[in-house]
C-alpha positions in Angstrom: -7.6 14.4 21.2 -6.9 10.7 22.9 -3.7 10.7 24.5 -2.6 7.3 23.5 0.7 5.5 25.5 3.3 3.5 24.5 3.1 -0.1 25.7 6.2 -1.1 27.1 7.4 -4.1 28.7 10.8 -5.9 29.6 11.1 -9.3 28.8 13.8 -12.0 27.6 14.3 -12.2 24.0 14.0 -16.1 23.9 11.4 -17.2 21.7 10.9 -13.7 20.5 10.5 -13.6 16.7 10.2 -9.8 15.0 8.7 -10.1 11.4 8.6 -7.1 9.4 6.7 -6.5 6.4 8.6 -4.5 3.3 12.1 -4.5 3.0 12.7 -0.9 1.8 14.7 1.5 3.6 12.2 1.8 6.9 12.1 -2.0 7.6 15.5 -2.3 6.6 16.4 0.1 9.2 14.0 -0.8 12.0 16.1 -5.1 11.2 19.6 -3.2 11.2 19.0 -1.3 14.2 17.3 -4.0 16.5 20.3 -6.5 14.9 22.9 -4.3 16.0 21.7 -3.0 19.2 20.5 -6.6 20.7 23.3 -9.3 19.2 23.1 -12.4 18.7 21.3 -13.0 22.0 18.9 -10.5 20.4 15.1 -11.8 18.9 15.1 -13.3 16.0 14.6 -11.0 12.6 12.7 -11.8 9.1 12.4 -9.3 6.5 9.6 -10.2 4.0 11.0 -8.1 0.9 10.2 -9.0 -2.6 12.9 -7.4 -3.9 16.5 -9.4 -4.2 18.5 -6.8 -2.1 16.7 -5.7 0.5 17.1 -2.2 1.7 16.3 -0.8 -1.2 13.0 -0.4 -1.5 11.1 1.7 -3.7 12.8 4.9 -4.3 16.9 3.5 -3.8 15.8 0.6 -6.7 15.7 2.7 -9.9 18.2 2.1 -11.9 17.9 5.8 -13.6 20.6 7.8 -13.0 19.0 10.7 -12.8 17.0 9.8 -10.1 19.1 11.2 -7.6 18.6 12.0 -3.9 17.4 15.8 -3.4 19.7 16.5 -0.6 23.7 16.1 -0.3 25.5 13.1 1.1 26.0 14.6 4.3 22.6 14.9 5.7 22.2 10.8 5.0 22.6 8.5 7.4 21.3 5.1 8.3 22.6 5.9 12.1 21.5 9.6 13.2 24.4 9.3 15.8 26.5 9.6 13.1 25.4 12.0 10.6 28.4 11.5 8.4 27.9 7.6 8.0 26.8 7.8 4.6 29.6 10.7 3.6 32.4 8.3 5.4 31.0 5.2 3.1 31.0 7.2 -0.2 34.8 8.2 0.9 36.0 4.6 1.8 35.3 3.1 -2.1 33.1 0.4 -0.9 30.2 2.5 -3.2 29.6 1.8 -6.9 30.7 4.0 -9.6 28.4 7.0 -10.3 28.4 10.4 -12.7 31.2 12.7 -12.2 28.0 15.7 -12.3 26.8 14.5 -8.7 29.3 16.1 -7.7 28.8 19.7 -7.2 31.3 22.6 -7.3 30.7 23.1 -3.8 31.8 19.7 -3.1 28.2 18.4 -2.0 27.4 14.9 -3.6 24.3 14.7 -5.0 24.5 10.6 -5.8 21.6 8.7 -7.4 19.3 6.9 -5.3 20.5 3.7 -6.3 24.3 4.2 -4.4 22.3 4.9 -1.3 20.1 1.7 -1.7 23.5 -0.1 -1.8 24.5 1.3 1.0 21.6 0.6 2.8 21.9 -3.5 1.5 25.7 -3.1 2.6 25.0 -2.7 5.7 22.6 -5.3 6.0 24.7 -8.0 4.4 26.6 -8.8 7.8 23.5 -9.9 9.2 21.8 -11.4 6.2 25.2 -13.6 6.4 24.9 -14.9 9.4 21.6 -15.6 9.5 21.3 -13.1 12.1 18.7 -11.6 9.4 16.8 -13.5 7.4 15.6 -12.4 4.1 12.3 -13.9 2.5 11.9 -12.8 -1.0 8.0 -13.0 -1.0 4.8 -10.7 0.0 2.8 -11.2 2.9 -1.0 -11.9 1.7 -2.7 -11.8 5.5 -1.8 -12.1 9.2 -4.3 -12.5 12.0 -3.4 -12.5 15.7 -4.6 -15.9 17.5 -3.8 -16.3 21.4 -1.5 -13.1 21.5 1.2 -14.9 18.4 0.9 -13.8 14.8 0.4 -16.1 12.1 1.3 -14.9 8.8 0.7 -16.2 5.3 3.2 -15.4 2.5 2.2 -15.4 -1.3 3.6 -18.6 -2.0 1.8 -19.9 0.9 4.3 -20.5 3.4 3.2 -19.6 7.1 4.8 -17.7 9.9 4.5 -17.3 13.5 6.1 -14.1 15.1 5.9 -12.5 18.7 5.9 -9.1 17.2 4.8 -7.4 13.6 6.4 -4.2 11.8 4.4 -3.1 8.8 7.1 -1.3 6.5 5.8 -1.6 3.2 5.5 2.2 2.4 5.1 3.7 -0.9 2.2 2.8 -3.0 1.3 3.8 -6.5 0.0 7.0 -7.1 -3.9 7.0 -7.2 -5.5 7.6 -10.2 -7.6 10.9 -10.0 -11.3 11.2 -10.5 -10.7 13.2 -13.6 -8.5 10.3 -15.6 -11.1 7.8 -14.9 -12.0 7.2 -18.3 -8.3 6.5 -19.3 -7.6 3.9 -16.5 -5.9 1.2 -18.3 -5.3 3.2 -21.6 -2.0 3.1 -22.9 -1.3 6.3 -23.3 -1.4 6.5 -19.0 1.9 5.4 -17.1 0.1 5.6 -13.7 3.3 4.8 -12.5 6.6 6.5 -13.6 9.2 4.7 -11.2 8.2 1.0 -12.1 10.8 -0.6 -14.4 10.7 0.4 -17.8 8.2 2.8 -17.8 9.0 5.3 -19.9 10.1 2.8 -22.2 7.5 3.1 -24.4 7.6 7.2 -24.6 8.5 8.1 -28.3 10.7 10.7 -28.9 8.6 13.2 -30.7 5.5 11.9 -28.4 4.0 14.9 -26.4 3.2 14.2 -22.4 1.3 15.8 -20.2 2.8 14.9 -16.7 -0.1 15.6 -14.0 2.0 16.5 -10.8 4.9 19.6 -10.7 7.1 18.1 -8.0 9.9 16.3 -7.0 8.3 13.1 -9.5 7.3 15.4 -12.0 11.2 16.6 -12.3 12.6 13.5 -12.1 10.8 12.5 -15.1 11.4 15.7 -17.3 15.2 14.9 -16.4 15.0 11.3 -17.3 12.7 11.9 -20.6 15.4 14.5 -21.4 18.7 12.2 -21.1 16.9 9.4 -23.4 16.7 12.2 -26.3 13.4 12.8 -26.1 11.8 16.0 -28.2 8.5 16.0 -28.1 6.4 18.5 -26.0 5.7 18.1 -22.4 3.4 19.8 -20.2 4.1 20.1 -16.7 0.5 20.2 -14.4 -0.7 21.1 -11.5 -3.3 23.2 -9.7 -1.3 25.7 -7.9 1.8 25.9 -10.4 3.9 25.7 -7.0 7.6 24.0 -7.8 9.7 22.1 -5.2 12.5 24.9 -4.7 16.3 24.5 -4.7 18.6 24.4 -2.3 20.1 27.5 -1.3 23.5 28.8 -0.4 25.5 27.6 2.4 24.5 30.2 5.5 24.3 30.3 9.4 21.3 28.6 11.3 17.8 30.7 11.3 17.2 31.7 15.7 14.4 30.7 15.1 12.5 28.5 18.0 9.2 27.3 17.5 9.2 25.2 20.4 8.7 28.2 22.9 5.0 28.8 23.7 4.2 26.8 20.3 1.3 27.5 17.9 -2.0 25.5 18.6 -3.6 27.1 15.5 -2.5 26.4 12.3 -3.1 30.2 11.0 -0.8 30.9 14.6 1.6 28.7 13.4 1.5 30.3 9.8 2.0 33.8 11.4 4.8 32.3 13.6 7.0 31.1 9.6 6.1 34.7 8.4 7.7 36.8 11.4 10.8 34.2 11.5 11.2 34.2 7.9 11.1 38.3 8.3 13.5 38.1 11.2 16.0 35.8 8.9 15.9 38.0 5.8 16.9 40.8 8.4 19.8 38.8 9.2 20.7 38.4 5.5 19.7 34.8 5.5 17.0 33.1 3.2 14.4 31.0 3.9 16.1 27.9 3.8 17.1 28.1 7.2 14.3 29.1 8.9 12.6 25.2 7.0 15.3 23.6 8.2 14.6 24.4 12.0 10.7 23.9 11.5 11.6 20.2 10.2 14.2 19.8 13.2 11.3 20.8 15.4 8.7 19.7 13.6 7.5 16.5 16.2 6.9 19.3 19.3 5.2 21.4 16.5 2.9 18.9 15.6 2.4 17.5 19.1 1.2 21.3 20.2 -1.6 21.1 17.7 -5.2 19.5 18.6 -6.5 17.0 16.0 -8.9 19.9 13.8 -6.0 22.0 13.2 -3.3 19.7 12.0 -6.3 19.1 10.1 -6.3 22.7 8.8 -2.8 22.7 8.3 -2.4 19.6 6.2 -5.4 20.9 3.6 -4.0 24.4 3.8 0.0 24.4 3.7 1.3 20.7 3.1 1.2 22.3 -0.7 3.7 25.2 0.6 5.8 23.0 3.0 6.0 20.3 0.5 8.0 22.1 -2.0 10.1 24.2 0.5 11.1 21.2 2.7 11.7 18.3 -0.2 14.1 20.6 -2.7 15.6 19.5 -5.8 18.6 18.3 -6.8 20.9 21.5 -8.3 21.3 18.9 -11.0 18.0 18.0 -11.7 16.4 21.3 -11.3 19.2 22.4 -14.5 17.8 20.0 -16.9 14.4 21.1 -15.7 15.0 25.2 -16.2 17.3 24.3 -19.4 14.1 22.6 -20.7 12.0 25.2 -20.3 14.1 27.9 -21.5 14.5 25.4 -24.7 10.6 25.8 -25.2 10.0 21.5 -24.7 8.7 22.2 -21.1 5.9 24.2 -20.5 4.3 24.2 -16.6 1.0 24.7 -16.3 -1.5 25.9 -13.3 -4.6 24.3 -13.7 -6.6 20.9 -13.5 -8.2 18.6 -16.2 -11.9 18.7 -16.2 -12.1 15.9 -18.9 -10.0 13.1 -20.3 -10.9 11.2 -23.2 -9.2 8.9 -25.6 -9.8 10.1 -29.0 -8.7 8.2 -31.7 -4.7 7.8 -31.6 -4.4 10.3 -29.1 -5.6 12.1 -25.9 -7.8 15.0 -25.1 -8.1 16.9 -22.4 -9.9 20.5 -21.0 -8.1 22.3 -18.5 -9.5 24.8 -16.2 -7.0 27.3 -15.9 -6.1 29.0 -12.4 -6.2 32.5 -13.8 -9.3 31.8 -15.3 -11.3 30.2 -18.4 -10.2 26.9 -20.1 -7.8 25.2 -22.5 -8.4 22.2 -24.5 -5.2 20.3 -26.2 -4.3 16.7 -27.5 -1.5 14.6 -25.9 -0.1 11.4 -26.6 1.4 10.0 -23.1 -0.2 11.4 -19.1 2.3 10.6 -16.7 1.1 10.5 -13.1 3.5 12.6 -10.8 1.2 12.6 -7.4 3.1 10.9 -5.4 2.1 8.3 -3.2 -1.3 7.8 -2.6 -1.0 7.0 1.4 -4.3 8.1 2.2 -5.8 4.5 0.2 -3.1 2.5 1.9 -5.2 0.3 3.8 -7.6 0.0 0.8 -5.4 -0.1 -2.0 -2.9 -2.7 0.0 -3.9 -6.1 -0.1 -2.1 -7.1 3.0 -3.0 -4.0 4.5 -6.6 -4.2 4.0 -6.5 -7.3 5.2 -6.1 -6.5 8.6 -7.7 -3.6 8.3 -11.2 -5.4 7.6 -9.8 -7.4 10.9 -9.9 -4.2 12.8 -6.6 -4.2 13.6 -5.7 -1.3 12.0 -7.0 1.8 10.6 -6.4 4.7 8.5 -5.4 7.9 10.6 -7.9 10.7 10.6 -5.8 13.2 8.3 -5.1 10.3 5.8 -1.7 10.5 5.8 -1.2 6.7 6.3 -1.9 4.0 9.1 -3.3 5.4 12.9 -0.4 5.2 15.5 0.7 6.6 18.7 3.8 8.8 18.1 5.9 5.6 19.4 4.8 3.9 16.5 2.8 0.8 17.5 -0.6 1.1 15.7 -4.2 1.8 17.2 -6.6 -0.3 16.4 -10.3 0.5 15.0 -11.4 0.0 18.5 -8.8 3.1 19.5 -6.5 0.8 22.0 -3.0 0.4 21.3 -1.4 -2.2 20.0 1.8 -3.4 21.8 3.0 -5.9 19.4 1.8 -4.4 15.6 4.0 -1.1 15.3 4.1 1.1 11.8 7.5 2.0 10.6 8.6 4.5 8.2 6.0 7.1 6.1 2.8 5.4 6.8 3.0 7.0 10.4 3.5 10.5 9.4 0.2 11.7 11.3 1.9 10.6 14.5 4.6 13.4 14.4 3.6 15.5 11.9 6.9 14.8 9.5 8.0 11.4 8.3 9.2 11.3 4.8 13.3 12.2 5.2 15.8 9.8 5.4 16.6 11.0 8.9 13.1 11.1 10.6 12.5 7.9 8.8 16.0 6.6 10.0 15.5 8.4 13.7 11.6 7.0 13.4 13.2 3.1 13.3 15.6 3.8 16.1 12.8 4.1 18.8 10.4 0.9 16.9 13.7 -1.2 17.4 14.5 0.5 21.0 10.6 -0.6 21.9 11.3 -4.1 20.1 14.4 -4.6 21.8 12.2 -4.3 25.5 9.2 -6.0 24.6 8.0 -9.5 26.0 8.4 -12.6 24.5 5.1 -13.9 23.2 6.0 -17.1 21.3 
């Protein structure tokens, strides 16, 4: 595997200009970090965000209440130096009003996602204030690199010229599997649940079929649930696996996985299973033992040779997934009180066909005990998740510079290729010292990047590399 080195250099911050692309919460952070840590004599900072508040981004936009975060207030943080700076925000009243159920009886706040997107924007407003941040609400539509200086294009055709270029824009929309092909642009598909007002349309009595049993696929069941609806729903996927809840609070797992550290992936499975044996010894569960594999989980990953983090991302990301992102205690309620009431029914299996048939939909299901099932649905939610993979397809801005060869998709298609500092490797394989990745898209540079505090922690070191960089323009 190519060892590949951060480029650093020192250098004055006059003339420097840092333009980062997407204003959610990983280009927000990367802005608020480098604005803080360099001051005013600092170089200069433009978020492109087409949102009005930046900081919010994708997930902290929805204004569903029961979209909630999936872990408690005090393990987020926009500053991993002080894990409680969320917690000590919520406690000094500067946050909006929110349900007296996110708060549990064990005193853990489970808030919707929303607060936290106002937290992040409060914490940028200083600097949008001053100028000391600038906010353009616009897209980028291309950048090219022309004697070392990067000129940008925005939508609305204004031009840009920065020193150095973040690419934050995250999350796309779910991809629409091979099997639903013949329903793209039907309207009995919401391809994509979190955009405003999508589940509008769902009528009460309608039956869905909701193709992904996750964290996505629970948040809708809870929101479809709160507007009243009745109707059927079918929760799908192929393994049946559900994201798991948060258990009990309990003493750290001894675990160490950073001592003579796995190089296989089947090594590294046997390595969870002994710990996970040692814990339940100890009269812990497993929650533990995932905690410290995600604390650990950069040296992990950096112990591994390219074929098998390979291995382990087509073999366990379906087991780690649903033990490392748990639900909400409220959220998983509605979820089990829906089943129980006989609405909800999950499902192991995958469509084989899709069809619009009339005034409704059909499908056939191969079942994973065996034979097929063939029902009629009104709505198909997609619950997949982000397709990352297709970012630098399915991206306009990214593609762009992907068919400029100045980036490429990382070999486990997780997101965009970059060195685990974060600045991007071009098609050619060199580095590039002034085009750095922020936020999810980098995930196949440490292994784990989709938390608030790796993506948080993840920003820290772009802006500490910003913050020495040369100035270019």
């Amino acid at each position: 595997m190519t060892e590949h080195r951060p480029v650093i250099a020192s250098g004055s911050h006059e003339n420097r200009h840092v333009v980062i692309v997407g204003g959610g919460l990983s280009g927000a952070a990367v802005a608020w970090h480098l604005a803080k840590n360099t001051g005013e004599s600092g170089p200069r900072i433009t978020l492109i965000e087409p949102r009005a508040e930046p900081g919010r981004g994708l997930a902290y936009s929805t204004p569903d209440p029961d979209h909630r975060l999936n872990v408690p207030h005090v393990r987020m943080t926009l500053d991993i130096s002080e894990p409680d700076h969320y917690a000590r925000w919520l406690a000094s009243g500067a946050a909006p009003q929110f349900p007296d159920d996110a708060v549990t009886e064990t005193g853990a706040i489970f808030t919707p996602r929303a607060v936290f997107g106002a937290y992040v924007f409060a914490h940028l407003q200083p600097y949008l204030a001053t100028g000391r941040i600038t906010h353009l609400q616009s897209r980028a539509r291309s950048a090219s690199r022309e004697g070392g200086v990067w000129r940008i294009r925005l939508e609305d055709g204004r031009p840009l010229t920065a020193s150095d270029l973040v690419l934050a824009a995250s999350h796309p929309a779910p991809g629409l599997p091979q099997e639903l092909a013949a329903l793209a642009g039907d309207a009995g598909l919401i391809a994509d649940a979190y955009a405003p007002g999508a589940l509008d349309g769902v009528g009460a009595a309608e039956e869905v079929v909701i193709l992904g049993s996750g964290l996505t696929g629970a948040d809708i069941v809870a929101s479809l649930v709160r507007r009243g609806h009745q109707g059927r729903v079918r929760l799908l996927s192929r393994s049946g696996r559900r994201s798991q809840p948060h258990g009990p609070e309990q003493a750290e797992a001894s675990a160490d996985f950073t001592i003579d550290p796995a190089v296989t992936a089947a090594g590294l499975l046997r390595r969870i299973r002994a710990e996970l044996a040692i814990a339940a010894a100890d009269g812990l569960t497993w929650h533990p033992v995932f905690d410290r594999l995600r604390s650990q989980g950069p040296l992990i990953w950096a112990a591994l040779p390219l074929n098998e983090r390979r291995r382990l991302v087509r073999h366990l990301r379906g087991l780690w997934d649903i033990h490392r992102f748990r639900i909400a205690p409220q959220t998983h309620a509605s979820l089990l009180a829906a089943e129980a009431s006989g609405q909800v029914e999950a499902i192991a299996g995958r469509i084989i066909r899709a069809a619009r048939a009339g005034d409704r939909l059909r499908f056939t299901l191969r079942l994973r005990r065996g034979g097929e099932a063939d029902f009629a649905a009104d709505r198909v939610i997609l619950a997949t998740g982000p397709a990352h993979g297709a970012v630098t397809k399915s991206n306009p801005f990214y593609a762009d510079l992907a068919r400029q060869g100045l980036i490429k998709a990382d070999a486990l298609s997780l997101g965009i290729a970059a060195t685990a500092e974060g600045q991007a490797i071009d098609a050619s394989d060199k580095v590039q010292p002034d085009l750095y990745i922020a936020g999810p898209l980098a995930r196949a540079a440490v292994g784990e990047l989709m938390g608030v505090p790796e993506v948080t922690a993840w920003a820290e070191k772009i802006a500490a590399l910003l913050a020495k960089a040369p100035a270019r323009v």
